[in-house]
C-alpha positions in Angstrom: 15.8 -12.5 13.0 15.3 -13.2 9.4 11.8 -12.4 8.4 10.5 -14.9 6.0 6.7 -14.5 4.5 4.7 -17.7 3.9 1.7 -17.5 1.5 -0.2 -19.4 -1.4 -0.4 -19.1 -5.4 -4.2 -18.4 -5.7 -7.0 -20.3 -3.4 -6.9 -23.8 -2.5 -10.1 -25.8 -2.4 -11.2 -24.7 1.2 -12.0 -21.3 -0.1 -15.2 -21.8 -1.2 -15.9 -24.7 1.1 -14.9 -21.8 4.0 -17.8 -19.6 2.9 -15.6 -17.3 0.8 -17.2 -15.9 -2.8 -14.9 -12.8 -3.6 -11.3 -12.3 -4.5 -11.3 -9.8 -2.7 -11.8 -11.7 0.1 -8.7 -13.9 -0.2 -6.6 -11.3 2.2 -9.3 -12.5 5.4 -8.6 -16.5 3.8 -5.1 -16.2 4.2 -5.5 -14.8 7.4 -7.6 -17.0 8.5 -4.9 -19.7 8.0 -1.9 -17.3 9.7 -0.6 -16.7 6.3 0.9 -13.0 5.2 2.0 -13.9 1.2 -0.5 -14.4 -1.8 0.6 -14.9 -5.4 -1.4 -14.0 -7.8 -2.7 -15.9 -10.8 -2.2 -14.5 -14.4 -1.6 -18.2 -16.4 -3.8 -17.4 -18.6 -4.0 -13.7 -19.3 -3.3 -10.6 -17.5 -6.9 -9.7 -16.6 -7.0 -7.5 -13.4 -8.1 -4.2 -13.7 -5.9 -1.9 -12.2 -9.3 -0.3 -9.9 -9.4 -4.5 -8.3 -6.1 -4.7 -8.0 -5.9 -1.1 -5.6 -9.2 -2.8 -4.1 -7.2 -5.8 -3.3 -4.0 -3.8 -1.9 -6.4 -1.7 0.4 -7.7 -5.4 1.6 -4.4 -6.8 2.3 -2.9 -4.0 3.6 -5.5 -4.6 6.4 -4.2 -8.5 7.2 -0.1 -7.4 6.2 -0.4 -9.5 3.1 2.2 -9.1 0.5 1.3 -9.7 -3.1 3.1 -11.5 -6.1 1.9 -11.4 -9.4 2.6 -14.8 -11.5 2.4 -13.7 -15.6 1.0 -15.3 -18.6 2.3 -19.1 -18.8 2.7 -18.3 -22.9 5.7 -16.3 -22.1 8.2 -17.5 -24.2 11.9 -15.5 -24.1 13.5 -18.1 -25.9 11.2 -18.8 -28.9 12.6 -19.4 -32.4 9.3 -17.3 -33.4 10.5 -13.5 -33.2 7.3 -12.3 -32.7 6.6 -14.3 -30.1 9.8 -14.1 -28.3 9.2 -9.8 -28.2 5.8 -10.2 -27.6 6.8 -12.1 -24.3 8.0 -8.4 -23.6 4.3 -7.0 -23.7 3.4 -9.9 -21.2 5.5 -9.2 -18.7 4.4 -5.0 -19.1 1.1 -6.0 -18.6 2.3 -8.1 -15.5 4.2 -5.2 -14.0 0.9 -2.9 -13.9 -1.1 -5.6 -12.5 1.5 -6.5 -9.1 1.7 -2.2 -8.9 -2.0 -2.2 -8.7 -1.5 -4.7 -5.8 1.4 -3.3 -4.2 3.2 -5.8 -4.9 6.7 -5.6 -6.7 7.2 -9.2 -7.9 6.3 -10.7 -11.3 7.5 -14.4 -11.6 7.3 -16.0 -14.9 8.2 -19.3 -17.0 11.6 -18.4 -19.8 10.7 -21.2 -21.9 11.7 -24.3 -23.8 14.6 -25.3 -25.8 12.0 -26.1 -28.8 14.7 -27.5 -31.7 17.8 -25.3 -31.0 20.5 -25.9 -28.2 20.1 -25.5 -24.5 23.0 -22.7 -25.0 21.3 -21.1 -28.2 17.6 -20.9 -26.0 19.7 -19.2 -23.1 21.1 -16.8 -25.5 17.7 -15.4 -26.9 16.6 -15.3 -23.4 18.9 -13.3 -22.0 18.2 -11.1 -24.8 15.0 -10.8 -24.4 15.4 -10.2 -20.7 17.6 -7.1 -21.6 14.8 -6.0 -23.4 12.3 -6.4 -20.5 14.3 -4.7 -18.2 14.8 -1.6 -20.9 11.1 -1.4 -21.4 10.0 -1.5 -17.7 12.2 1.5 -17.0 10.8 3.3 -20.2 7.0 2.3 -18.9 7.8 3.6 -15.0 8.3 0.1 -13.3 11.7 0.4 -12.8 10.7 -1.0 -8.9 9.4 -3.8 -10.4 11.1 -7.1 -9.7 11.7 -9.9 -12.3 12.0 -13.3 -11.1 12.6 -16.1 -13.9 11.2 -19.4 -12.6 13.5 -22.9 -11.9 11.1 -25.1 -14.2 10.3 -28.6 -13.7 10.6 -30.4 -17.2 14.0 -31.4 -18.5 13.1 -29.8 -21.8 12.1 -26.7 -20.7 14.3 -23.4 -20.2 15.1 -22.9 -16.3 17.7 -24.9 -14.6 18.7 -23.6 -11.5 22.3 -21.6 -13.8 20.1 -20.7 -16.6 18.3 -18.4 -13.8 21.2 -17.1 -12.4 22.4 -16.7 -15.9 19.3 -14.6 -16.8 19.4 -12.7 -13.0 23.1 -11.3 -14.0 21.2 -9.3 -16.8 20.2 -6.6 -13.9 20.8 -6.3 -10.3 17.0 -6.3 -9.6 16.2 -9.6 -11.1 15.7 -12.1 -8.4 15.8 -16.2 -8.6 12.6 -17.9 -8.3 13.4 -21.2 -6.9 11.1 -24.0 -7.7 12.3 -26.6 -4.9 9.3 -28.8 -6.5 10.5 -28.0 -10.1 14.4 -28.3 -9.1 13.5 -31.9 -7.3 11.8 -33.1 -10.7 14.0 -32.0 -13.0 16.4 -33.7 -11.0 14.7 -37.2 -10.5 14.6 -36.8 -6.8 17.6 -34.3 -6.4 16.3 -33.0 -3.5 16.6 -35.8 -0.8 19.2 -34.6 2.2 20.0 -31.2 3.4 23.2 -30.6 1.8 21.7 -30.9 -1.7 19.1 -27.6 -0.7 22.8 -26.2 0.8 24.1 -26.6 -2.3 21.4 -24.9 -4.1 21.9 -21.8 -1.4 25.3 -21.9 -2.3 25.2 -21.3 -5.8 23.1 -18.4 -5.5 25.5 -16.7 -3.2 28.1 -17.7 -5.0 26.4 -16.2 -8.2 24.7 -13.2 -6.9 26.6 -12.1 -4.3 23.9 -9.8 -3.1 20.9 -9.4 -1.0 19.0 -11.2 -3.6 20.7 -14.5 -2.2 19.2 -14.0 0.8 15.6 -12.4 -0.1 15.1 -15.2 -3.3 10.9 -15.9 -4.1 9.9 -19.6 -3.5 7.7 -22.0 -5.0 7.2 -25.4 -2.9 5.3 -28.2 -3.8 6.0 -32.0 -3.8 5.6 -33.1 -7.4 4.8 -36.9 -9.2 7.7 -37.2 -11.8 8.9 -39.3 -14.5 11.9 -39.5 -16.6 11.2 -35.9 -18.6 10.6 -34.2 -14.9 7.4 -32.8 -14.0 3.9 -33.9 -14.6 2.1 -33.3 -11.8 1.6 -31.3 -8.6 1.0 -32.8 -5.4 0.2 -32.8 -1.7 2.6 -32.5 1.5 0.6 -35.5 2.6 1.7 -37.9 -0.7 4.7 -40.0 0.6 5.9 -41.1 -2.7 7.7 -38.3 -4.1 9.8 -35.0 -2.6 11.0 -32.8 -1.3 10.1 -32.1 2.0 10.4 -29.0 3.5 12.2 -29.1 6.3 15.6 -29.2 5.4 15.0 -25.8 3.5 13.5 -23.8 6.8 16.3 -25.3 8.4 18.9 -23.6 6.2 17.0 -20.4 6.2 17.0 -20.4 10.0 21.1 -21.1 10.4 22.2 -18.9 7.2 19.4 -15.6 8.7 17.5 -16.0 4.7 14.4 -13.9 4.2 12.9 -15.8 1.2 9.0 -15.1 0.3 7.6 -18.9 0.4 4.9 -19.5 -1.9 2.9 -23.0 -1.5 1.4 -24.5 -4.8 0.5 -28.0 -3.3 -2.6 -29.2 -5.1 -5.4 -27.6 -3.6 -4.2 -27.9 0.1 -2.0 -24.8 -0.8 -3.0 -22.7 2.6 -2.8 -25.7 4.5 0.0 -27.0 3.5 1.7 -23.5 3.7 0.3 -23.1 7.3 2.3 -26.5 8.0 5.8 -24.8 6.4 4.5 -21.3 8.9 4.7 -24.1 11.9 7.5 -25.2 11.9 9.3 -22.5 11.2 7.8 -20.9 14.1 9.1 -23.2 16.0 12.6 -23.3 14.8 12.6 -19.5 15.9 11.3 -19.8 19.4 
């Protein structure tokens, strides 16, 4: 049976409202809601030290939670700025220490925009950039550290779901993060039967041809759209915009896909990921 990890990007609002003070409480949380996956939150700034982040391992290890590490949203592997573009490099170092001091192995992270160059020019310095990354991981030790580039949710920004199979070719070990929300608002409701998540299954086996097709990292949410994609994240109980999903556990059920499913509904996050846990457990039984 395909094992499949359901978890949350940081706490949703019930944390506090639960009793809980401490991050290093967020393993019992996640528990607490049946969950076994926690991503976590470096937007702003890598700034765990590496003495929390073993804390936090031995604390998960305890509830068989598997950690994620989402870097600096500044990342930019496609900026016209050169400095900035190689600095993006430093980012995601700082990244790799911080998931190692979890246990984790994962760093997902934004490529960037198109700015005022080319879709095909953007693609071109990030792939670049990524060949960089991947040389400087392995000089700094973290050659088992995974890179996952992020399917992104504004048409204007770098991250369609072939610009991030483009960028995974760079190295065996980079793995797709797939967006469903993202893909669905880039898409203007793309996402709205089951063949169209089939078809997004399909090009990453199709592409990859590997394991990494079947053990992809997840981001679900249903997201409000408008005509330039994403602007804001939602709730699995808002009935206006997509996707649901069902479809997706569906396919991972049938095709045996081990994907690490990470919920970033707003603010319902672990109980909206508890919902995806549900049925899924009852596709199995």
């Amino acid at each position: 049976m395909s094992e499949i990890r359901f978890g949350t990007a940081g706490v949703g609002e019930d944390f506090a409202r639960l009793g809980y003070k401490k991050t290093l409480q967020v393993p019992d949380w996640l528990a607490g809601h049946g969950l076994n996956a926690f991503e976590y939150q470096c937007g702003r700034g890598v700034r765990l030290s590496e003495e929390n982040g073993k804390k936090l391992q031995q604390a998960g290890q305890k509830k068989n939670i598997r950690f994620s590490l989402h870097a600096p949203y500044y990342i930019s592997m496609s900026s016209l700025e050169e400095d900035k573009r190689l600095n993006s490099i430093n980012y995601l170092l700082q990244s790799a220490a911080a998931v190692k001091s979890l246990g984790g192995s994962r760093v997902i992270f934004h490529s960037g925009s198109c700015g005022k160059q080319s879709r095909q020019q953007a693609l071109e310095k990030a792939l670049d950039t990524m060949r960089r990354a991947v040389c400087a991981l392995d000089e700094a030790g973290f050659s088992d550290v995974t890179l996952c580039p992020e399917v992104m949710g504004k048409v204007n920004q770098l991250g369609t779901v072939e610009e991030v199979l483009a960028l995974c070719k760079v190295d065996p070990r980079i793995t797709p993060c797939v967006d469903f929300g993202h893909l669905n608002a880039r898409t203007q409701g793309g996402l709205s039967q089951k063949q169209d998540f089939a078809r997004v299954l399909d090009q990453m086996a199709d592409a990859l041809a590997d394991e990494r097709a079947s053990r992809f990292h997840v981001h679900f949410s249903k997201i409000e759209y408008t005509a330039g994609g994403e602007k804001r994240h939602l709730t699995f109980a808002d009935q206006a915009f997509g996707p649901d999903f069902e479809p997706l556990l569906e396919l991972c059920w049938e095709r045996g896909l081990s994907p690490t499913i990470i919920c970033e509904s707003a603010g319902t996050q672990a109980e909206d990921a508890a919902a995806m846990m549900a049925f899924w457990n009852m596709l199995v039984k």
